[in-house]
C-alpha positions in Angstrom: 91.9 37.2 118.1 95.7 37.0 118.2 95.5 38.0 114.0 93.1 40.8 114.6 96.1 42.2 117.7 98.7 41.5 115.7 96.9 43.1 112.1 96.2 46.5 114.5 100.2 46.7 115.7 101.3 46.1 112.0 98.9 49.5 111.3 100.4 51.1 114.7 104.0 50.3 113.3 103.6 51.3 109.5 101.9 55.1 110.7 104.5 55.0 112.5 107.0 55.1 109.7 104.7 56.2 107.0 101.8 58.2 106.7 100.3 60.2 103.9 98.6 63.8 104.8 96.6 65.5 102.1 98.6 63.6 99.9 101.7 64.2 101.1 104.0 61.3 102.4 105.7 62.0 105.7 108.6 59.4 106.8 109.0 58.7 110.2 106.7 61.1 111.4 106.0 59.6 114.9 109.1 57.3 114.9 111.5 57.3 117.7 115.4 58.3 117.8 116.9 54.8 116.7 117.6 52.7 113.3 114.7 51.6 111.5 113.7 50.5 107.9 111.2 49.5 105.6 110.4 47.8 102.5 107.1 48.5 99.9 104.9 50.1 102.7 102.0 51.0 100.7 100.9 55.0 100.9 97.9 56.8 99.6 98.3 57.2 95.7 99.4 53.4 95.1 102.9 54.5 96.0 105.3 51.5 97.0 107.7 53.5 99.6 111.3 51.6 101.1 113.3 53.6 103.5 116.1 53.6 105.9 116.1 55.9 109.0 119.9 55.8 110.9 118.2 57.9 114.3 118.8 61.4 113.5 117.6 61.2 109.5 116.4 59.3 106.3 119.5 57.6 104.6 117.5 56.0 101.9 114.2 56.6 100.0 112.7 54.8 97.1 109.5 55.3 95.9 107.6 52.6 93.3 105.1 55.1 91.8 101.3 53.9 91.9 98.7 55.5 89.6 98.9 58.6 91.0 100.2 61.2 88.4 102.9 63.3 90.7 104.6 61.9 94.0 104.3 64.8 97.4 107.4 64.0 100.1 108.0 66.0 103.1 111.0 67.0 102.9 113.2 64.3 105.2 116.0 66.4 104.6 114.8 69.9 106.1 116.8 72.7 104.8 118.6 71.0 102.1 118.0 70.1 98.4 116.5 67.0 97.3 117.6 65.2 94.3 115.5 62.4 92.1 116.5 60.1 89.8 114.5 57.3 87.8 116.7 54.9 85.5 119.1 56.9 85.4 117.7 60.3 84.4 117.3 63.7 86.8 114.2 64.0 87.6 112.9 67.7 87.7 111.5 68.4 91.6 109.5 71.4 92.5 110.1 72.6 96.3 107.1 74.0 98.2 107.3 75.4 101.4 106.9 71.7 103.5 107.3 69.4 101.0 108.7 68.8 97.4 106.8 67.7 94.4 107.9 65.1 91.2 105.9 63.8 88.1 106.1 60.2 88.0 105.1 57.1 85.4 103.4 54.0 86.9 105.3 51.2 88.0 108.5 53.6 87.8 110.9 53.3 90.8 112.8 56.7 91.6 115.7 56.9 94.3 115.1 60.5 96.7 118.1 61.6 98.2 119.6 64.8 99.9 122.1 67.0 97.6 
């Protein structure tokens, strides 16, 4: 029993941190004001996702990408620019009206942060 409790607050925590909406990852969504973190959550799309949250906003995103061909974040940054990178190269991000929108290669890992 104490498995089966402790395997449904691992899957309270993580949507707590991490959930993907029509494909769309959302960090933090129902998280509350203080520090958190965390390492390879999976998300929809085979993405491997590690982030850092100081209270107020996201100080670090990396994203492993999965087999899914392009890689949808709500903005954790609202109303400013959003800059990838993946081994060193610029990675070209389309901006919607809720979220932004990158190509990505399997297996790649690319660093989000805020311009």
């Amino acid at each position: 029993k104490s498995s089966a409790a402790s395997d449904v607050y691992k899957r309270q925590v993580h949507s707590m941190m991490l959930q993907t909406v029509d494909d769309v990852l959302y960090l933090f969504p129902d998280w509350m004001k203080k520090p958190a973190s965390f390492t390879r959550l999976r998300a929809k799309g085979g993405f491997l996702v590690s982030a850092s949250y100081d209270g107020a906003q996201v100080t670090e995103l990396k994203i492993q990408a999965g087999k899914a061909p392009v890689c949808k974040i709500r903005n954790p940054w609202p109303d400013r620019e959003v800059e990838v990178t993946a081994n060193g190269r610029t990675v070209p991000v389309t901006i919607y009206r809720d979220y932004c929108a990158f190509s990505v290669r399997e297996n790649e890992v690319y660093h989000v942060v805020c311009k």
